[in-house]
N, C-alpha and C positions, 0 to 999 in steps of 0.2 A: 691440555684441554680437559683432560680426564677431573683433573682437580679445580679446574675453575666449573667443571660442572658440580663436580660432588658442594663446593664451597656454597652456590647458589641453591643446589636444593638442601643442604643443611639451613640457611638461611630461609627459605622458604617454611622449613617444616617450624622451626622455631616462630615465626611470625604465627603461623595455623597453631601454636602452641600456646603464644601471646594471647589470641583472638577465642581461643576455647576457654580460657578461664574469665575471661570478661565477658563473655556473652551468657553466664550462669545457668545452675543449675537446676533444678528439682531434685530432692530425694527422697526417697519413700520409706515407709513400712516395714518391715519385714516379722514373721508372727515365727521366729526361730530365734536358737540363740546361738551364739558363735564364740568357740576357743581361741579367736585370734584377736591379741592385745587391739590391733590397729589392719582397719580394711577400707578398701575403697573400691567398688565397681561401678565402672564407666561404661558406657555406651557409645563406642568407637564409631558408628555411624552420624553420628549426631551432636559427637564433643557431650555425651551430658554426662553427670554423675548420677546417679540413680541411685546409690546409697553409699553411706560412708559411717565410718566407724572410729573415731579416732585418728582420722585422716591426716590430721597436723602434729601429732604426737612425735616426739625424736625417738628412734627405735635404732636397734642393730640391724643392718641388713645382709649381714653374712654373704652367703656363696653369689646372691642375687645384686650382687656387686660389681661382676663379670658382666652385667646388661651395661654398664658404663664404660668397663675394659675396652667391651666390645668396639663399642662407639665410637671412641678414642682414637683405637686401632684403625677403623676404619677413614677416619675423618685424614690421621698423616699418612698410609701407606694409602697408594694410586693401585699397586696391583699385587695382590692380595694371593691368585696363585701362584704368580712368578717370581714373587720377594722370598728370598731364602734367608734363615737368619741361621746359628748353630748354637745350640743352650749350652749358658758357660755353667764353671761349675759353683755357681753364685747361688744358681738354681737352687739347687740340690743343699748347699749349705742354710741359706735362710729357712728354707723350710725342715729340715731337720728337727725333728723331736717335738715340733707342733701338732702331730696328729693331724696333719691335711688330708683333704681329698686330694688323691694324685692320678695322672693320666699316664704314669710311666714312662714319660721321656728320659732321654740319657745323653748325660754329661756329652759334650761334642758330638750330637747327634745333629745332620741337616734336615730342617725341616722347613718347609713356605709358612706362609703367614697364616694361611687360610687351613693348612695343618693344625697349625697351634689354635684358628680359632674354634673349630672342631674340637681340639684335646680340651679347650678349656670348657666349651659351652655345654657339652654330651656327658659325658662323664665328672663334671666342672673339678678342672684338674687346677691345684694351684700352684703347680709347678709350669703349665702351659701360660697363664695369667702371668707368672714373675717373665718369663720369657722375655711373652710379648711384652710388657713394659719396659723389661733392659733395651730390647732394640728399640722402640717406637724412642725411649727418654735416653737414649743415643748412650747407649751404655749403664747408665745410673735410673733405675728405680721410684726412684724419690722425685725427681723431674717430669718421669708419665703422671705422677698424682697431681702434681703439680696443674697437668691436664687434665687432668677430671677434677677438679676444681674451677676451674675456668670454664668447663663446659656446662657443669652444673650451674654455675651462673650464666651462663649464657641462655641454658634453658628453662631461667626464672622458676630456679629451683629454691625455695627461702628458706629451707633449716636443714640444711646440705652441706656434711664436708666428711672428705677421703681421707683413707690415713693408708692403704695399701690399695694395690690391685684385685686383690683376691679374696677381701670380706674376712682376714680372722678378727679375733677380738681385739681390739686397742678403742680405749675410751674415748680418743679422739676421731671415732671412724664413726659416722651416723646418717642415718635419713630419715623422709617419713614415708608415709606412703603415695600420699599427693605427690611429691618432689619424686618417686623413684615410677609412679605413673606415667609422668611427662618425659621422664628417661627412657622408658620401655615404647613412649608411644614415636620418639625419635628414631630409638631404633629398630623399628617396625620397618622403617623404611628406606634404613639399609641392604648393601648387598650381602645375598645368600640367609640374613639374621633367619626369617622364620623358617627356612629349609634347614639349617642348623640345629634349633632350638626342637625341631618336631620328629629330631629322628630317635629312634627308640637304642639304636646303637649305630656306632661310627670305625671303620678298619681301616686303618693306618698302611697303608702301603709298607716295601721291606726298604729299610733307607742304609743309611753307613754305618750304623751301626745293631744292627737287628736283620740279617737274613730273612727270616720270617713277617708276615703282615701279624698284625694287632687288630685286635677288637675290642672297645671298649663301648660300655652300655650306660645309657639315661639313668639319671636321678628320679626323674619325672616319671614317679609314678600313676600317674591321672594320663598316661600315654600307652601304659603297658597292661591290657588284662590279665599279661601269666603271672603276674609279679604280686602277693598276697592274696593269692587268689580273687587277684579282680578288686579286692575292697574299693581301692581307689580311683579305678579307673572310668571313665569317663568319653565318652565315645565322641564327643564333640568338641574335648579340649584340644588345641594346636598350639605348641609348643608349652610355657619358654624357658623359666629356669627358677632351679630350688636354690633353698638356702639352710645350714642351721648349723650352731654351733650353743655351746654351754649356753652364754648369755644373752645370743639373740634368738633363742628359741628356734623355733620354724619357720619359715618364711616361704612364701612362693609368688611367683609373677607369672601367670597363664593369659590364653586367650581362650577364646573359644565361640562359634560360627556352626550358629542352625538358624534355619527358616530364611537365609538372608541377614540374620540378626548378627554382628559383628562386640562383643563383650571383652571386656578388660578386667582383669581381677588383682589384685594387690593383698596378697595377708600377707602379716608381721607378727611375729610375736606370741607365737601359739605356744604354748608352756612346751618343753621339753622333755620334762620328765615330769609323773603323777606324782601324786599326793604320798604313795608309798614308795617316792624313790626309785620308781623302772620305767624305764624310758617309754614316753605317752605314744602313744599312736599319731597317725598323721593330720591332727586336726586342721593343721590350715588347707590339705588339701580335701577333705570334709567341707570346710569353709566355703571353702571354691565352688565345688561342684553344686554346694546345696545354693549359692546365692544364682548362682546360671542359672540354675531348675529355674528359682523362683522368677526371676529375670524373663525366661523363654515363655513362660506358662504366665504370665502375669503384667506382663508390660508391650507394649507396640507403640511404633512410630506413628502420629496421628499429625495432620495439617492443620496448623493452627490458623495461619493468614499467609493468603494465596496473594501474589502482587498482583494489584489492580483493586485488592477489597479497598469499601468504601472502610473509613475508620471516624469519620467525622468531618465536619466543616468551619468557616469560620468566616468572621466578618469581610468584605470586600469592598475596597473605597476606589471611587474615581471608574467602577465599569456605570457604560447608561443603560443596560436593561437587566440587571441583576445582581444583586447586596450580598448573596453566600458566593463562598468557595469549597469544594468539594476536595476534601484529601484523601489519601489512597496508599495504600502498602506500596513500599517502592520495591519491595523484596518477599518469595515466598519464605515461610518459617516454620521448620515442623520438630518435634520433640518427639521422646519417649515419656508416656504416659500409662498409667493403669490401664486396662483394658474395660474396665468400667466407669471409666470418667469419659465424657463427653468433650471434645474441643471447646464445646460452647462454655464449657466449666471457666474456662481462661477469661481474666480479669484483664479487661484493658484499661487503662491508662492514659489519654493523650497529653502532648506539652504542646500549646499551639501558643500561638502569640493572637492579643486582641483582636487585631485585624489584620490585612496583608493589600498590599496598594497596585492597581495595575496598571505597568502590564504585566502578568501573569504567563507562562512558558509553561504548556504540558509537563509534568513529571519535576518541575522547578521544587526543591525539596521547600516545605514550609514548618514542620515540625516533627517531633517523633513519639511514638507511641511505646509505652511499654509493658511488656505481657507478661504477667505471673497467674502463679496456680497455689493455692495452699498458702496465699502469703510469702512465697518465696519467687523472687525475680528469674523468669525465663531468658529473656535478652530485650532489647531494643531496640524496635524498626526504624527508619527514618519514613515521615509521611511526606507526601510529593502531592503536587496540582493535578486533577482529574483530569483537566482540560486548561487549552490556551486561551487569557482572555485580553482583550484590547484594553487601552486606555481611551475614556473621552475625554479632547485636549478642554473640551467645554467646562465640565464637572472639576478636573483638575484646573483650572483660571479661577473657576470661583472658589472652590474649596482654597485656592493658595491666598483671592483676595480674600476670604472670610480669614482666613488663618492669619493673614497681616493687618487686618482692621480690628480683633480680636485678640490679640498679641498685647501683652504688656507693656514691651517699649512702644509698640503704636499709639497706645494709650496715654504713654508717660508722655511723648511728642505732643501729641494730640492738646493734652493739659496743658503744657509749659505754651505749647505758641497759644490756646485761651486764656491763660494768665498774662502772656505778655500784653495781648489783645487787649485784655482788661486794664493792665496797666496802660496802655498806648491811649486808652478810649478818657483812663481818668486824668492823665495828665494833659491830653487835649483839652478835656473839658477843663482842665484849671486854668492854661496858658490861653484857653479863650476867651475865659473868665475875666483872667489880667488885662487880658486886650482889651477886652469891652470895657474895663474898669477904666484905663486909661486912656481910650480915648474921650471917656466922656468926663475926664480930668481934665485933656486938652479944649474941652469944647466949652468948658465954661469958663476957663481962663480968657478966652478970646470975647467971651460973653462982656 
């Protein structure tokens, strides 16, 4: 039961995933400049993009690769505290001498699922990442990617593909940040994901092999004031997970929730090391914080059309007391916009058909409207009938006979039996002609 639920709201969020990229965006401004190659912030209330930056660009996504592990993990195992697996020492060997982040598991240690997801996401260990892929890909590695391939198409991810669990470098391992958006906003709404992602550290109970409990602590520095003394921190951010290695630079995936206001952030690609070779400061999470500012202080959700607005009219054939019809939002529609733009700013659109024939049904869809701002497509309403109207069977008889006495073929009929008619009248008049001729042939003969 447990998995024919998770299956249907997997499906679920993917469709709301489908339906947020076709209903379009707006993006604005921004009077700053940013260190990260490729960014994109959304506005989770609303499906919008609100700015982007190289959003389609193929980047490394290093540690922030785990937001897909996760997914995965979650989508085959049904129960997540009570699945136990034990790290073989396969673990421990592939990642040898790569210079990983690691969570400190140990060879033949039992740990549940929801352990490892913890060791991977907190401390983003990628020795908990190899774990969980050996079990979820029933021993083999290579089989879990397999699944994060198939999932990333599945969540109309289009310049997407895995080469490990745990984000090192391999040429064949990429994303962008649009594609690892739609990943993160999936897994938003999995279980325990942002109670995971938002802890600042994680302690490991004492298992079979460790007497002792463990602690281990966030990458996420945009969580923790005591950690650089505060530079990065960020009091509105909620979770989710960093990233960075030689060639993908910095990466991070955050959220963050003020005013009601719900935000998604996406950097990639923030250099690694400066210009003299010592390794750069945190700019994507700089990136972050400053585009939220701009975001909180600069943008709000405003009603664009409310259902029921009028949006236009249009021709009506066959009612007897009235020639328009009145169309109407079938659906409210609200965005994020400047905070100094006016709704009214929004350019509408309609697609109506010349006319529409009754009888006519309240709310009967007749066309649709569509709304941009800046030249850029908001989304697409469908327009509906104000009001129900009748047909008169009167209007409708003569409009049908005017439509068949007006008609071509009625026409070409029409012609053909006057022609025949024409014909019938001059051959009469000749065979009458003959007749007459001949009897007064016969009449003088007899003369």
């Amino acid at each position: 039961m447990q998995k024919l639920l998770r299956t249907v709201v997997s499906l679920a969020v993917c469709c709301c995933l489908a339906l947020s990229v076709t209903a379009g965006a707006a993006t604005f401004s921004i009077d700053f400049d940013l260190e990260s190659e490729g960014v994109v912030l959304i506005n989770l209330d609303t499906n919008t993009t609100v700015y982007e930056k190289n959003a389609d660009e193929r980047l490394e996504p290093a540690s922030i690769t785990k937001i897909m592990t996760y997914a995965v993990v979650c989508d085959h195992v049904e129960d997540l505290e009570g699945t136990m697996t034990t790290v073989s020492e396969n673990v421990n060997n592939e990642l040898t001498g790569t210079g990983s982040s690691m969570s400190g598991i140990i060879v033949g240690e039992e740990l549940s699922v929801l352990e490892l997801l913890n060791l991977m996401m907190v401390p983003s260990g990628n020795d908990a990442a190899l774990a969980l892929a050996e079990y979820v890909g029933g021993g083999d590695w290579h089989d879990f990617v397999d699944m994060m391939n198939e999932k990333a198409e599945e969540l109309g991810c289009e310049d997407t593909h895995f080469a490990n669990p745990h984000g090192l470098h391999d040429d064949d391992h990429y994303t962008t940040p649009n594609d690892m958006a739609k990943i993160t906003q999936y897994a938003l709404n999995l279980p325990h994901f942002t109670e995971i992602t938002n802890q600042l550290y994680y302690t490991l109970r004492a298992t079979n092999k460790s007497a002792e409990p463990r602690t281990v602590y966030s990458t996420n520095r945009m969580l923790n004031q005591n950690i650089d003394n505060g530079e990065y921190y960020y009091p509105y951010a909620v979770g989710i997970k960093t990233g960075s290695h030689d060639e993908a630079g910095y990466c991070l995936v955050s959220t963050a929730v003020k005013n009601g206001y719900n935000y998604l952030c996406v950097a990639m690609g923030c250099p690694y090391y400066t210009s003299d070779g010592s390794t750069n400061h945190h700019g994507e999470m700089l990136d972050s914080r400053n585009l939220y500012e701009w975001a909180f202080d600069n943008l709000e959700r405003q009603s664009v059309v409310s259902e029921g607005d009028a949006l236009g009219e249009v021709k009506l054939e066959y009612a007897w007391d009235q020639d328009r019809l009145q169309v109407v939002a079938a659906s409210d529609f609200s965005t994020i916009l400047p905070t100094s733009v006016e709704a009214s700013s929004i350019v509408v659109e309609t697609d109506l058909p010349d006319s529409v024939e009754a009888p006519v049904q309240k709310g009967q869809k007749v066309g649709t409207a569509t709304l941009s701002y800046a030249g850029q497509e908001l989304t697409t309403v469908d327009l509906v009938a104000a009001e129900s109207v009748e047909r008169s069977n009167l209007l409708h008889t003569i409009s049908q006979i005017r439509n068949v006495v007006t008609s071509r073929w009625f026409l070409v009929i029409v012609g053909v039996i006057l022609l025949l008619l024409v014909i019938y009248i001059i051959l009469a008049l000749i065979y009458n002609r003959k007749k007459n001729k001949l009897k007064k042939v016969k009449k003088f003969r007899r003369m």
